[in-house]
ZAVEX-772221 format. One line per field, with one value per atom (N, C-alpha, C): residue number from 0; atom name; x, y, z. Coordinates in steps of 0.05 Angstrom, whole numbers. Atoms other than C-alpha are relative to their C-alpha. Example, Ala and Ser with C-alpha at 12.3 -4.5 7.8 and 13.67 -1.06 7.14 Angstrom:
n <- 0, 0, 0, 1, 1, 1
atom <- N, CA, C, N, CA, C
px <- 18, 246, 18, -16, 273, -15
py <- -24, -90, 24, -24, -21, 22
pz <- 0, 156, 0, -1, 143, 14
END
This chain:
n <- 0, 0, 0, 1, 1, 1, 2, 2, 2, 3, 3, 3, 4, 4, 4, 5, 5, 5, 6, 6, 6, 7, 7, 7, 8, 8, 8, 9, 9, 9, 10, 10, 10, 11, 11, 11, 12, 12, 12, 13, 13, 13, 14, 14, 14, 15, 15, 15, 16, 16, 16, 17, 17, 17, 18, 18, 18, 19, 19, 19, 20, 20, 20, 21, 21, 21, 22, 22, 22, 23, 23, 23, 24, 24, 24, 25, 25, 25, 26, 26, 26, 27, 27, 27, 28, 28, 28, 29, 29, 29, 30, 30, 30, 31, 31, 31, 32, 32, 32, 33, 33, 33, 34, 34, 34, 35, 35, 35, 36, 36, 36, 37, 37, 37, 38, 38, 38, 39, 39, 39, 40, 40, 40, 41, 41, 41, 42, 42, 42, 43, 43, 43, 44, 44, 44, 45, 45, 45, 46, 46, 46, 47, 47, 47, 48, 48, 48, 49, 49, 49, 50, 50, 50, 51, 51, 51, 52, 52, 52, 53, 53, 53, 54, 54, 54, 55, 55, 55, 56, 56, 56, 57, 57, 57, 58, 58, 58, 59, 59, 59, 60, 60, 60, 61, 61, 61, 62, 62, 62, 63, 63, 63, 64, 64, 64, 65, 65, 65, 66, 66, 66, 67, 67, 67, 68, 68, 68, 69, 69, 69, 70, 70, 70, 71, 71, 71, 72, 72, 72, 73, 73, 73, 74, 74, 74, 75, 75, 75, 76, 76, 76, 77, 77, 77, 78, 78, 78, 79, 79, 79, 80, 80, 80, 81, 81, 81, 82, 82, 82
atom <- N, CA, C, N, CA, C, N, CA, C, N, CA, C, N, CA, C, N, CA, C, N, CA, C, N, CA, C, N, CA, C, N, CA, C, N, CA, C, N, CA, C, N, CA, C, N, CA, C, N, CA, C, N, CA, C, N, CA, C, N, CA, C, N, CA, C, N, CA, C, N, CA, C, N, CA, C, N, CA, C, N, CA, C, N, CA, C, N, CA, C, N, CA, C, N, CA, C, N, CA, C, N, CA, C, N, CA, C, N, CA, C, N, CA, C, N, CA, C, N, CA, C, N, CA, C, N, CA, C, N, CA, C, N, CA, C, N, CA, C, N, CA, C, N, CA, C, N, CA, C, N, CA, C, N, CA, C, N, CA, C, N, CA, C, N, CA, C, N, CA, C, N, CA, C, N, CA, C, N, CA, C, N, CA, C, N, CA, C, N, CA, C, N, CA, C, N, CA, C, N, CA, C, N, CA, C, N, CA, C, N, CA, C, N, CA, C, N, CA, C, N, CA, C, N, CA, C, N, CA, C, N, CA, C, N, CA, C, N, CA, C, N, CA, C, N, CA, C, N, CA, C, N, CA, C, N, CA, C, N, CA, C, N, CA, C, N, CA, C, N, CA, C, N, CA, C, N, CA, C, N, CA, C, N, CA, C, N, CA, C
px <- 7, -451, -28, 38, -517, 1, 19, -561, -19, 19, -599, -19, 12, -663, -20, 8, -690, -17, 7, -707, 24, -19, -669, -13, 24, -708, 26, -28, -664, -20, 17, -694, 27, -18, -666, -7, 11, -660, -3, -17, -630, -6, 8, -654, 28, -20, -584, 12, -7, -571, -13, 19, -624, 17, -23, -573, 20, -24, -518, -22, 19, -574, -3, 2, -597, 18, -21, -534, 10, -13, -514, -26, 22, -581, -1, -4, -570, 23, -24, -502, -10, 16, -536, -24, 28, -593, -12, 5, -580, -23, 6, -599, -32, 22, -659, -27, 34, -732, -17, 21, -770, 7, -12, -760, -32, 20, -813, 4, -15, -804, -30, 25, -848, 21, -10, -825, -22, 20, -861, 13, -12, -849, -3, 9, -887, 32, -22, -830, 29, -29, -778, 23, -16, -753, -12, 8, -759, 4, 4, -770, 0, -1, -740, -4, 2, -758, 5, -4, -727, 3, 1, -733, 27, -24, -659, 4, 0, -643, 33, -32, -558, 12, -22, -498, -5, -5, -491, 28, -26, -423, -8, 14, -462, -19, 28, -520, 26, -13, -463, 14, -10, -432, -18, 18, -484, -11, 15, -518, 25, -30, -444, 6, -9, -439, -21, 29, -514, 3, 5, -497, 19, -18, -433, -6, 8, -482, -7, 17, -496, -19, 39, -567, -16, 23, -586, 7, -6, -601, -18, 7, -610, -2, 2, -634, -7, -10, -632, -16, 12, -681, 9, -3, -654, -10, 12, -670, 19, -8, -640, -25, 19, -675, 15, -14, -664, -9, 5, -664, -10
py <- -21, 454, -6, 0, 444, 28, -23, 497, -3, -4, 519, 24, -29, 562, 8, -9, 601, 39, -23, 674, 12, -28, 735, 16, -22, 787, 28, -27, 856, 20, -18, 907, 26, -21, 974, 28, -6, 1020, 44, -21, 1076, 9, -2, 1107, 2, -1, 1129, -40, 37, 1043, -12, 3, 1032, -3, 15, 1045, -8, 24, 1004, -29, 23, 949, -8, 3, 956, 2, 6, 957, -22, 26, 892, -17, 15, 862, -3, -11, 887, -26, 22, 845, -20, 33, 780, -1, 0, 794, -24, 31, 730, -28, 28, 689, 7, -15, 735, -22, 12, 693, 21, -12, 745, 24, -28, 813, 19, -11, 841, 29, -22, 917, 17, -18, 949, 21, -25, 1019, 9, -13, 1039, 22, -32, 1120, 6, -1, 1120, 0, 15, 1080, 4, -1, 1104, -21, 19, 1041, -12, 14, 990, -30, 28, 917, -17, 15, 874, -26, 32, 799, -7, 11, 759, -27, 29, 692, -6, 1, 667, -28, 31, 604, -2, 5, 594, -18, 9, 563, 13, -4, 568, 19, -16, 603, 23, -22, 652, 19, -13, 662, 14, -11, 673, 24, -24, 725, 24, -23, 767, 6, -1, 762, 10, -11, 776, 27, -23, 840, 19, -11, 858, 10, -14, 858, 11, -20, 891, 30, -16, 949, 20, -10, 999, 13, -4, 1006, -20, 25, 939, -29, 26, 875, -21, 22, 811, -28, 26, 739, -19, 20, 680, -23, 27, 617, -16, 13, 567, -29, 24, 495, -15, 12, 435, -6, 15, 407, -22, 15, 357, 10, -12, 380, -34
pz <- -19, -486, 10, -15, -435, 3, 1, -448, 29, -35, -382, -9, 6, -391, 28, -31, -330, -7, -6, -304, 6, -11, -288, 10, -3, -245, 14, -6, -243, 12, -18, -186, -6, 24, -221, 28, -17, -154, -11, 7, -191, -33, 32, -261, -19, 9, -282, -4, 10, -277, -13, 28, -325, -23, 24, -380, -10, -1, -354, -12, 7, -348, -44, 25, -417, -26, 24, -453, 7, -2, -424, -2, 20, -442, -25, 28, -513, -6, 3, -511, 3, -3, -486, -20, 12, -541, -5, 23, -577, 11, -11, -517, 21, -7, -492, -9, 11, -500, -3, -19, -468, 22, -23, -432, 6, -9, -388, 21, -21, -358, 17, -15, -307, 19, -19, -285, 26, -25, -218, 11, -8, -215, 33, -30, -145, 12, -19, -110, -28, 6, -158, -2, 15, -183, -18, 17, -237, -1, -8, -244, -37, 24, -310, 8, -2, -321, -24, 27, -375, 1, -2, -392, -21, 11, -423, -4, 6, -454, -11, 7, -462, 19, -23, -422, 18, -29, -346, 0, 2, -370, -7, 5, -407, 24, -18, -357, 24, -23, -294, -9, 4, -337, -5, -5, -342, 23, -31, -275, 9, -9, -254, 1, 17, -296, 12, -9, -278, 41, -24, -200, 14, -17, -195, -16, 13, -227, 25, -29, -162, -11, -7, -147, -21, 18, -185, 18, -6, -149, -20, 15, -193, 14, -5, -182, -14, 29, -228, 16, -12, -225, -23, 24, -276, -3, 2, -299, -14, 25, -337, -14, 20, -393, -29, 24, -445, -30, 24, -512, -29
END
């Protein structure tokens, strides 16, 4: 299995989607590096960044799961690497 490690940046537009979001983060825990949350009350949304290190099978099922979430858009920067 190639491992691919990258970003995920989830724009959370909707507070009630917060804890869809975070129960399917919970599920992917294993493969989690790094989870960064900045709520901005002003503008009434929120802004996750996580750094993820698994399969490309793994990573598309979550980003998958993450943007058929309404009022969450996600975007994914990934990388190879040799191990």
């Amino acid at each position: 299995m190639e491992k691919r490690i990258g970003t995920i940046s989830i724009v959370i537009y909707e507070k009630t989607a917060a804890v869809l979001v975070n129960q399917l983060l919970s599920e992917y825990s294993d493969y989690i590096l790094a989870r960064n949350g900045l709520p901005l009350h002003q503008k009434e949304l929120s802004i996750i960044s996580i750094i993820i290190e698994t399969s490309t099978d793994n990573i598309n099922a979550l980003t998958g799961k993450l943007g058929r979430i309404k009022d969450v858009e996600v975007k994914t920067i990934l990388s190879k690497y040799k191990e």
